[in-house]
C-alpha positions as CSV (number, residue, x, y, z in Angstrom):
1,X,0.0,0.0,0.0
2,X,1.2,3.2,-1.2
3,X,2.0,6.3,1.8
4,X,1.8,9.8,0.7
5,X,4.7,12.2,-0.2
6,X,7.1,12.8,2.7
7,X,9.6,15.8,3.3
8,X,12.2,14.8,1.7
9,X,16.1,15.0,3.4
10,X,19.5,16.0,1.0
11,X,21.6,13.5,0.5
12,X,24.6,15.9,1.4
13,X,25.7,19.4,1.6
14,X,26.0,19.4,-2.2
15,X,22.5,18.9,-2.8
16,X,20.6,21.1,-0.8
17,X,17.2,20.5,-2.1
18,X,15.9,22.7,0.9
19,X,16.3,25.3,-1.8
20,X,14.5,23.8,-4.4
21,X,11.3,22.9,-2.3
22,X,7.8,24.3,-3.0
23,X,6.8,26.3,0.3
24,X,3.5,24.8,0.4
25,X,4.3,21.2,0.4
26,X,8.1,19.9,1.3
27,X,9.8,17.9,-0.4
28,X,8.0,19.1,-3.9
29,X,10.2,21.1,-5.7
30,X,8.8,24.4,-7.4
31,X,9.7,22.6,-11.0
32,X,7.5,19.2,-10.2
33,X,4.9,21.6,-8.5
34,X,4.2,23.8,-12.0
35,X,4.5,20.6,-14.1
36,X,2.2,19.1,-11.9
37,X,-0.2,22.4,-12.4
38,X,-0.6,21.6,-16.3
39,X,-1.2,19.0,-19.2
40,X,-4.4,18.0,-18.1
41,X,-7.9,17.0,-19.6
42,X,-11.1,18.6,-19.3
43,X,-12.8,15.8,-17.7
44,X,-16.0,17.2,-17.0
45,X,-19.0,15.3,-16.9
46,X,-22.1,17.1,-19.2
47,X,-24.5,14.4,-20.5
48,X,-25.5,13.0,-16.8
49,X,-29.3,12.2,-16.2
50,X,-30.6,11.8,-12.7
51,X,-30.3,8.9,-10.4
52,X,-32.8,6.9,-10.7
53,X,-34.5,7.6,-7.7
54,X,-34.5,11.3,-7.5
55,X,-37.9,11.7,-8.0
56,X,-38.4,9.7,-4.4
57,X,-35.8,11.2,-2.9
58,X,-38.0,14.8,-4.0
59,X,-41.2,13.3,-2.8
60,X,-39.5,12.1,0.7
61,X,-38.2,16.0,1.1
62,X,-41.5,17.1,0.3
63,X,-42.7,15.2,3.1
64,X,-40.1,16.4,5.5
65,X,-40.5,19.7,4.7
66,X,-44.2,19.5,5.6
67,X,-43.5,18.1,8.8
68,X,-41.2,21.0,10.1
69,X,-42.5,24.4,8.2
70,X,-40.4,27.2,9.1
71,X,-37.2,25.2,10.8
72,X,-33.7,24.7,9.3
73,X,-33.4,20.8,9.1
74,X,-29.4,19.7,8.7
75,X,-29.1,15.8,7.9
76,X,-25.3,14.6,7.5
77,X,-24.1,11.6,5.5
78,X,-20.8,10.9,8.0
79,X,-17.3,11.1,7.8
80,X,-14.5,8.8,7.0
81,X,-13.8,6.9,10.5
82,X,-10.4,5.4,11.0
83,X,-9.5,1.5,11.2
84,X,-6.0,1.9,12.4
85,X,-3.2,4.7,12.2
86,X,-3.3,5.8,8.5
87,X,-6.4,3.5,7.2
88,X,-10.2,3.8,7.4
89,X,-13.2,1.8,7.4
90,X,-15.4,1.5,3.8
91,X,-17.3,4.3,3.8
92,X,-21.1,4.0,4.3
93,X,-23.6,7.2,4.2
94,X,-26.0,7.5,7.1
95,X,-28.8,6.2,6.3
96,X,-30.8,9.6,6.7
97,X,-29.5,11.0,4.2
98,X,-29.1,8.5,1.7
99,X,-32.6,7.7,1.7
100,X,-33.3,11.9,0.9
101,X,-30.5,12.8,-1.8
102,X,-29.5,9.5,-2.9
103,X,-26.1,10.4,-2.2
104,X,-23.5,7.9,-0.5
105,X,-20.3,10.4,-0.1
106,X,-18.5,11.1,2.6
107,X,-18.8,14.8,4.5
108,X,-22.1,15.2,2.6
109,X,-24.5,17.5,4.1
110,X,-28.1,18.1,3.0
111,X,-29.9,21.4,4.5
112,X,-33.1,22.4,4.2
113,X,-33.9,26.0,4.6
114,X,-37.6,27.6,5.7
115,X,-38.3,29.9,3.1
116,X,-40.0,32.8,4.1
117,X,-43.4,32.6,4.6
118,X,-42.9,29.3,5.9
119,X,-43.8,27.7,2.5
120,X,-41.1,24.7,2.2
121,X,-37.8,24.4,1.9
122,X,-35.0,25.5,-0.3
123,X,-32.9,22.7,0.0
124,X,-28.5,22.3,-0.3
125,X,-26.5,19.5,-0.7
126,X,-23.5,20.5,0.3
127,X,-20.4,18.5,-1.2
128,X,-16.9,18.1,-1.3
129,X,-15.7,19.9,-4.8
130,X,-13.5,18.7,-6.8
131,X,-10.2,19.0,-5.9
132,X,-8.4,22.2,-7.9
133,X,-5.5,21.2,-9.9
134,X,-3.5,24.9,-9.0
135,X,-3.4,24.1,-5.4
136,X,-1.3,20.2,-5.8
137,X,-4.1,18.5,-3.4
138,X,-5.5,16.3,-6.4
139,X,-2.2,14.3,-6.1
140,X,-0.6,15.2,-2.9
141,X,-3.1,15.1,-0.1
142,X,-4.1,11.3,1.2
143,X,-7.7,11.7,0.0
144,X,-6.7,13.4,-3.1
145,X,-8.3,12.4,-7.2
146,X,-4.6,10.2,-7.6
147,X,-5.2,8.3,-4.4
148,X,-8.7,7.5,-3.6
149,X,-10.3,8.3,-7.5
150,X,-12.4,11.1,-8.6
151,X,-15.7,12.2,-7.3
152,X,-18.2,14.3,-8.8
153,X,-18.2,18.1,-9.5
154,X,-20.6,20.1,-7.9
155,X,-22.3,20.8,-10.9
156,X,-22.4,17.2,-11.8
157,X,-23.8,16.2,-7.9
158,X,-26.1,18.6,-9.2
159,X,-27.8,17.3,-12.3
160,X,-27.5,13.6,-10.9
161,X,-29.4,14.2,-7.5
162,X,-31.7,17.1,-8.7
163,X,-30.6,19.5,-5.6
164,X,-28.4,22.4,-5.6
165,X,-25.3,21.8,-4.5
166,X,-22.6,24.0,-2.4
167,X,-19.2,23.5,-0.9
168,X,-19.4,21.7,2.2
169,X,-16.0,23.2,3.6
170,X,-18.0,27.0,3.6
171,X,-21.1,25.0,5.4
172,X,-20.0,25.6,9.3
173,X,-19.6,29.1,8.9
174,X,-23.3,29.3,7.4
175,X,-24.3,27.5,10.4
176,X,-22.8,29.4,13.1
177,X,-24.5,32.3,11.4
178,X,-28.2,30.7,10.9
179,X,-31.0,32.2,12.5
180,X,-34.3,30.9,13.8
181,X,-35.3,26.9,14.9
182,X,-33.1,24.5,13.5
183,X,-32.7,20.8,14.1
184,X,-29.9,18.2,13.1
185,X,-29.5,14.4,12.8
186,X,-26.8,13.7,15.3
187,X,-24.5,10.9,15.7
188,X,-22.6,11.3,12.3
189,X,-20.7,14.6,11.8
190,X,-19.0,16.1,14.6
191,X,-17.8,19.3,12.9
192,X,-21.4,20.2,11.9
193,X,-23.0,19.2,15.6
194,X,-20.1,21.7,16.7
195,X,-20.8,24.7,14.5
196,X,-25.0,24.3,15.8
197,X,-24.0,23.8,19.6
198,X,-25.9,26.7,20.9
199,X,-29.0,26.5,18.3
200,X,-29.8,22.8,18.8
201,X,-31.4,20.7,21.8
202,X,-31.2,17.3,22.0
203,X,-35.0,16.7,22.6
204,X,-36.1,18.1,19.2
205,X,-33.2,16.7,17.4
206,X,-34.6,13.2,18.3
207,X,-38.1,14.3,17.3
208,X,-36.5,14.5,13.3
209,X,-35.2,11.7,14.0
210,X,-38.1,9.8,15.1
211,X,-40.2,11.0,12.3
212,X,-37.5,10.2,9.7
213,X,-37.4,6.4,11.1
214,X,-41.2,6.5,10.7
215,X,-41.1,7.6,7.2
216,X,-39.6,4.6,6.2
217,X,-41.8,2.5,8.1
218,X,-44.1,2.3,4.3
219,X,-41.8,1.7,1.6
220,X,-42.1,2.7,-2.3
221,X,-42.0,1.5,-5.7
222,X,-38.0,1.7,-5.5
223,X,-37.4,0.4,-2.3
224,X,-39.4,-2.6,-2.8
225,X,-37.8,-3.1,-6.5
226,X,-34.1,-2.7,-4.5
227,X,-35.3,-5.0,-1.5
228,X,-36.8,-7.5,-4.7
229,X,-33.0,-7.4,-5.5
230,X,-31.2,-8.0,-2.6
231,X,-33.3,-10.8,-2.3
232,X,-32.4,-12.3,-5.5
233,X,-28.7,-11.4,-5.1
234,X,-29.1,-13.1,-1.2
235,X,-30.3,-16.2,-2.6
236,X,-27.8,-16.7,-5.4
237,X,-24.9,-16.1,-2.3
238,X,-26.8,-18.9,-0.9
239,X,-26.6,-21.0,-3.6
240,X,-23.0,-20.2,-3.7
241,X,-22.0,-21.1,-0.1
242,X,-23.9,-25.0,-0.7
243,X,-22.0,-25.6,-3.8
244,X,-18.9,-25.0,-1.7
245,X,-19.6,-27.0,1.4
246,X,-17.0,-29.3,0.9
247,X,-14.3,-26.8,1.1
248,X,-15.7,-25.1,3.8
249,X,-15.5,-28.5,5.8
250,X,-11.6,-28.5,4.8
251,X,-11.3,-24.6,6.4
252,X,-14.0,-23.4,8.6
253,X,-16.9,-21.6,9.2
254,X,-14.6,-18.5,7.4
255,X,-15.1,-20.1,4.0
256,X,-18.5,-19.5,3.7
257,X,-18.5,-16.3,5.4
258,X,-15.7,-14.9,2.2
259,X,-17.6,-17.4,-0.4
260,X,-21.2,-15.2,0.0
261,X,-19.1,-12.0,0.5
262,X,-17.9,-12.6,-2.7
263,X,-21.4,-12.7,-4.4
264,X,-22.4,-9.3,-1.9
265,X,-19.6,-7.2,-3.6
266,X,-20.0,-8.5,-6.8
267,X,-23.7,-7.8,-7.4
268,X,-24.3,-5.2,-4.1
269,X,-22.5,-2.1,-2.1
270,X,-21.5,-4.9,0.8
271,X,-23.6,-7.0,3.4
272,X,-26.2,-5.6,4.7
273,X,-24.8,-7.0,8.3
274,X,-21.7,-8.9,9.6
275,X,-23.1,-12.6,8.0
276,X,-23.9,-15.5,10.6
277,X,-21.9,-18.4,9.6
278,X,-22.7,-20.9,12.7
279,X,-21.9,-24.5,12.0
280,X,-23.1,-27.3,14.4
281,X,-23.3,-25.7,18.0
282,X,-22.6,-21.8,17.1
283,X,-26.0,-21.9,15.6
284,X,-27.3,-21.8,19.4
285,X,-25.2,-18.1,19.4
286,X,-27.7,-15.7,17.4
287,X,-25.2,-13.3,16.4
288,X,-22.0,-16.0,16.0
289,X,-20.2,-13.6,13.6
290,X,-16.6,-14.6,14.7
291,X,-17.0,-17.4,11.9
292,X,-14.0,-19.0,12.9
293,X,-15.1,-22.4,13.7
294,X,-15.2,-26.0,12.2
295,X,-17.8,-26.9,9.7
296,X,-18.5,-30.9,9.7
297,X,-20.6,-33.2,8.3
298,X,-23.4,-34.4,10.2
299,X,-23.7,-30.6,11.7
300,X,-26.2,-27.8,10.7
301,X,-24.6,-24.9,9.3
302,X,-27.3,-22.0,10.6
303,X,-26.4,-19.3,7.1
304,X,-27.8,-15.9,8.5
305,X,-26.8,-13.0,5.6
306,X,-27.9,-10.8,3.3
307,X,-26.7,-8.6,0.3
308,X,-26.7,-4.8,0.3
309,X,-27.9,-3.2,-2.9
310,X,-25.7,-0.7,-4.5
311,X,-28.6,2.0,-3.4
312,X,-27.9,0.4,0.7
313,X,-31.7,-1.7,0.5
314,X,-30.6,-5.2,2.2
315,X,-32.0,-8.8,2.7
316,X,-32.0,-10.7,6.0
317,X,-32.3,-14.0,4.9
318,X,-31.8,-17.5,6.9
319,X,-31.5,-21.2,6.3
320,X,-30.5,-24.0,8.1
321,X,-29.0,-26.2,5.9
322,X,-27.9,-30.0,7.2
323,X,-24.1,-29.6,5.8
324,X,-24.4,-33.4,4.9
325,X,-27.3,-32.8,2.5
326,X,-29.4,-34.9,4.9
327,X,-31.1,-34.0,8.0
328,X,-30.7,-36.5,10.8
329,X,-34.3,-37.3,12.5
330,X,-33.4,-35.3,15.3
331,X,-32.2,-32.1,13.1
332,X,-36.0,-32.8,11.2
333,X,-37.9,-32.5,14.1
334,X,-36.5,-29.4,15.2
335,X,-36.1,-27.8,12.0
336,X,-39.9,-28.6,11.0
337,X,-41.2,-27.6,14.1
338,X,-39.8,-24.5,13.6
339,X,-40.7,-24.4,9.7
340,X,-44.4,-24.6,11.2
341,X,-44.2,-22.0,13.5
342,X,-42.5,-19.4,10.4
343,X,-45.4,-20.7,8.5
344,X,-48.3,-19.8,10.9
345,X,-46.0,-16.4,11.4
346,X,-46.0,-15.2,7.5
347,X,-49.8,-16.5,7.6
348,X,-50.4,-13.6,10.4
349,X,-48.7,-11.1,7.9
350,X,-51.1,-8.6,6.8
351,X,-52.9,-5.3,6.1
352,X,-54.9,-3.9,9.6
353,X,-53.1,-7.2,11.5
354,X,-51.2,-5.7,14.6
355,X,-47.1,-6.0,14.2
356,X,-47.3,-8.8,17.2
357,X,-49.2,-10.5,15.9
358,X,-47.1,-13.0,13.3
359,X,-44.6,-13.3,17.0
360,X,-47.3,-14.2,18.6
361,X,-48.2,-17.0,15.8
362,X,-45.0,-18.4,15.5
363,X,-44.1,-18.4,19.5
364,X,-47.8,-20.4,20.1
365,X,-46.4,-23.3,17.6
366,X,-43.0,-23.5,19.3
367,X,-44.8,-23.2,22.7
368,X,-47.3,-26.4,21.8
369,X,-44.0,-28.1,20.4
370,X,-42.1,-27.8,23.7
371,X,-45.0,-29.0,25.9
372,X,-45.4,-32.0,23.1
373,X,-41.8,-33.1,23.8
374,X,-42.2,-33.1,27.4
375,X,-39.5,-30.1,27.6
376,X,-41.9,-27.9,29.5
377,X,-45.0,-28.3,31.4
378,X,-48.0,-27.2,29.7
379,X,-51.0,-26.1,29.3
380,X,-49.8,-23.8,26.3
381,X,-51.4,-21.3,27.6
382,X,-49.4,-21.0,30.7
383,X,-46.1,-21.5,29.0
384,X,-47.4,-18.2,27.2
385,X,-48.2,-16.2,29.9
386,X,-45.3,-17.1,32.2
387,X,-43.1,-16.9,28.7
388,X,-41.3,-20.1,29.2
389,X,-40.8,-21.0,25.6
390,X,-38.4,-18.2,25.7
391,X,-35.5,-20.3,27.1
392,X,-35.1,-22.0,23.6
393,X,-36.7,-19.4,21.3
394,X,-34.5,-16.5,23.1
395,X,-35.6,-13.5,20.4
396,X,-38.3,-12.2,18.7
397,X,-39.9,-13.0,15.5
398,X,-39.3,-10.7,13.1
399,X,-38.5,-6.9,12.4
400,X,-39.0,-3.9,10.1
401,X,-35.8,-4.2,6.8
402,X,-35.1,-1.8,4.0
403,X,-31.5,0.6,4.6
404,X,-30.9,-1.0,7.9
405,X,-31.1,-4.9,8.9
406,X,-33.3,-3.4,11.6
407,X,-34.7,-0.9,9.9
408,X,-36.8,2.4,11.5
409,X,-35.7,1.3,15.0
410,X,-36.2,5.2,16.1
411,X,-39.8,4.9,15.7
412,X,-42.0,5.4,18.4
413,X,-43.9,1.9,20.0
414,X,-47.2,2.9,18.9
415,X,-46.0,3.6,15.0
416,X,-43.9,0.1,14.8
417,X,-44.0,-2.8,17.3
418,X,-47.9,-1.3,19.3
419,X,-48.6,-0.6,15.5
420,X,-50.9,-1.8,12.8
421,X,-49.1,-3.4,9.2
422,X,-50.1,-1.3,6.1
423,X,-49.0,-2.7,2.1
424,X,-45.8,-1.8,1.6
425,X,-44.1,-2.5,4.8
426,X,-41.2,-5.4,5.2
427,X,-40.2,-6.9,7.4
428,X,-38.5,-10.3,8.7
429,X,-40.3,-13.5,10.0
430,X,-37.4,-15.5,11.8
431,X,-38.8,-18.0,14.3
432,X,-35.9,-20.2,15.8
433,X,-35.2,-22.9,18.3
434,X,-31.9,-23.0,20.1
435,X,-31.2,-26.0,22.5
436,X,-27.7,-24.6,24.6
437,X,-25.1,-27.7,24.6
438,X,-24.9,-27.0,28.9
439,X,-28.3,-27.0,28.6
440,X,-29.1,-30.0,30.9
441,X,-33.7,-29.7,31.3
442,X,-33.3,-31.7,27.3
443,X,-32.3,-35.0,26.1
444,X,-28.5,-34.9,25.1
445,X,-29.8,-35.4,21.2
446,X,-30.8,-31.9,21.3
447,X,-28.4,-30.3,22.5
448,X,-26.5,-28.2,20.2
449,X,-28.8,-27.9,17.4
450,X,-29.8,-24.3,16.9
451,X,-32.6,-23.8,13.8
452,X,-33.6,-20.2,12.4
453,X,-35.5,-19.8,9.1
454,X,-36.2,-16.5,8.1
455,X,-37.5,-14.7,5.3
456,X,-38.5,-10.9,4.2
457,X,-42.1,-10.5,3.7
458,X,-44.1,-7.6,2.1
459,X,-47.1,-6.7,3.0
460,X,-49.6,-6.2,0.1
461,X,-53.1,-5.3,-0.7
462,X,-54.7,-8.8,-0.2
463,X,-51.9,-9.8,2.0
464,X,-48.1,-11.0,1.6
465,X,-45.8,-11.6,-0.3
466,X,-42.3,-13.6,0.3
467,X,-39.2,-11.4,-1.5
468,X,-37.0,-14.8,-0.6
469,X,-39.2,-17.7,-1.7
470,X,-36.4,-18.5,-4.2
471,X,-35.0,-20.5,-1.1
472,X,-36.9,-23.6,0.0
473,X,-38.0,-23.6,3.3
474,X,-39.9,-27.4,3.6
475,X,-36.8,-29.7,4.8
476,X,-37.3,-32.2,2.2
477,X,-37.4,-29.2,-0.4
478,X,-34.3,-28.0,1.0
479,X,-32.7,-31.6,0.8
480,X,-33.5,-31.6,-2.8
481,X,-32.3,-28.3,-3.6
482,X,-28.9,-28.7,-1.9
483,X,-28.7,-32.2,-3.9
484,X,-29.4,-30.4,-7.4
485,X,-26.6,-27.7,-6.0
486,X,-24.2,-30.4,-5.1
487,X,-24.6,-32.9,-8.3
């Protein structure tokens, strides 16, 4: 890996560079500092349309702007955060202000400003600029065009997301000036939060972000078409890791962890979500991300992952897949038991049903299952009440997805988990039954088998529809699939 241009030191008294050096950077002489300057294309961008989901991102504005007449309303994308010394994590844009400019760069800010009156907004996204070729940044400075690649002009940002642009390094100053309410999404851009310190108060910065959680609660054409697509993508990565199961067993739990990373950076931005790659008794860990762990025949391998679209929409998808191809009699008991309970869960999916509902579905089935195996005393209905299922079902059933894994989670109870499902929410039904290998209240045959199935389910019209279905679910099904993957 390349380091930027250091000072450099003469190699003796007869050279003394010192003299030579440009005063602005050291160790660039004034010669390579001019040549530098000169010989260079127009590269210019001038026959851009707009992204494709501008007019959304215009609409979801609109509807922001309505909320907050006459406030200033400041929503960062984030900054570059470090890794170690001199490297940085991948950049991803805050998911605020993605979903309103369509924008994913780094030290992005979008402002919307009252107009006066109080009708709407004016709104900015401010931007880096490209850097100027006369000041030597472009191929000197660490983030510079020659290191990290060129980004847009601010007249190309422009045309692409439909918003006037500005430069983002004049933004603070604007701030520290504004007048009159404003509020900001915090969390992402120090620098900004700084320059509003004295115009901002926590309890009505929450309140925009609460509502813009809540605006995503109902999702749109585009966001179901991208969520469609990370489902497609998702199942294909699937399809990937079972046609390598054989190496896997020669490595680890690691294999198939890079093997459906592979297919998330091919056809997505990332995973949506560090990917769950539990073989045989991590599959009782819900979030076993270390992935470091043997995969053997015989075992489950609980797959827990989803692709990021290149517009940041992501699947949560889960199988449990017997790693031999086979389920043992044991593995089929548990995993249909829970199949049954995700079935009576997606059946409890839809319009005017409350959000606990499809939980409450799916626990009820695992609950009669427990007290039909003798692992808890019944009747179901007191396992229910007391919640004693809960030692082997551990979670909850299912969750809101679109930018975020767990998407809206700022949104008040009463909007999301006390609220009623409308067409064109998603969200996850993931029933699961985990049996602890310490756990000593089950037979030792259990012990260590961990199930989850999960798929991402729209609400429609008339009901629901499952994004995933291209995975089987029915053990046999799955049985087959892996066989047809495998021959």
């Amino acid at each position: 890996m390349a380091e930027e241009l250091t000072p450099e030191t003469p190699e003796s008294e007869e050279e003394p560079i010192e003299q030579r050096k440009n005063g602005l950077y050291p160790g660039v002489s004034d010669e390579l500092a001019a040549n530098m300057k000169s010989g260079w294309a127009d590269t210019e961008l001038r026959d851009l349309e707009p992204v494709a989901q501008a007019a959304h991102t215009a609409d979801r504005r609109a509807a922001l702007s309505a909320r907050f007449p006459g406030e200033r309303l400041v929503i960062p994308a984030g900054n570059l955060k470090t890794r170690s010394n001199d490297t940085e994590y991948s950049f991803r844009a805050a998911t605020e202000y993605a979903y309103l400019t369509g924008n994913q760069t780094e030290d992005g800010v979008l402002v919307l400003e009252p107009r006066s009156g109080g009708d709407g907004h004016d709104a900015t996204l401010y931007l880096l600029p490209r850097f100027n070729r006369e000041n030597g940044e472009f191929w000197l400075s660490g983030q510079g065009e020659l290191w990290v690649g060129r980004r847009h002009s601010l007249t190309e940002a422009a045309t692409l997301y439909g918003i006037p642009t500005g430069d983002v390094r004049e933004l603070p100053a604007k701030l520290g000036e504004a007048t009159g309410p404003v509020r900001v999404v915090r969390g992402h851009d120090a620098g900004v939060e700084k320059a509003l310190t004295d115009k901002v108060t926590a309890e009505r910065d929450e309140e925009l972000r609460v509502f813009l959680s809540e605006m995503r609660l109902v999702k749109d054409d585009f966001e179901i078409a991208e969520l469609e697509k990370a489902c497609a993508s998702t199942a294909r990565g699937f399809e990937d890791v079972v046609k390598v199961l054989d190496k896997a067993e020669a490595t680890s739990e690691r294999y198939i962890e890079g093997t459906f990373f592979l297919r998330a950076r091919v056809e997505g931005n990332d995973v949506g979500y560090g990917s769950i790659c539990a073989a045989g008794p991590h599959a009782c860990t819900l979030h076993w991300v270390r992935n470091n762990g043997p995969v053997r025949s015989g075992d489950l391998l609980l797959l827990d992952a989803g692709v990021e679209t290149t517009e940041l929409y992501t699947a949560d998808v889960t199988r449990t897949l017997p790693i031999s191809g086979a389920f043992t009699d044991i593995q089929r008991k548990i995993y249909d038991a829970v199949y049954e309970a995700q079935e009576a869960g997606i059946a409890a999916v839809k319009p005017g049903a409350k959000f606990r509902d499809f939980h409450d579905a799916a626990q009820r089935v695992l609950a009669e299952k427990l007290v039909e195996w003798g692992l808890v005393e019944g009747p179901v209905e007191r396992v229910l009440e007391l919640g004693l299922q809960r030692r082997w079902t551990l979670h909850g059933t299912g969750h809101m997805l679109g930018m975020d894994v767990h998407d809206c989670a700022a949104a008040r109870t009463e909007a999301y988990v006390g609220g009623t499902l409308e067409p064109g929410m998603c969200l996850t039904v993931e029933p699961g039954l985990y049996f602890q290998t310490d756990d000593l209240t089950v037979p030792e045959e259990y012990r260590g088998i961990g199930v989850r199935i999960e798929d991402d389910i729209l609400v429609t019209e008339d009901g629901n529809r499952n994004l995933s279905a291209d995975l089987p679910r029915r053990s046999d099904e799955v049985e087959a699939w892996m066989a047809r993957l495998k021959a």
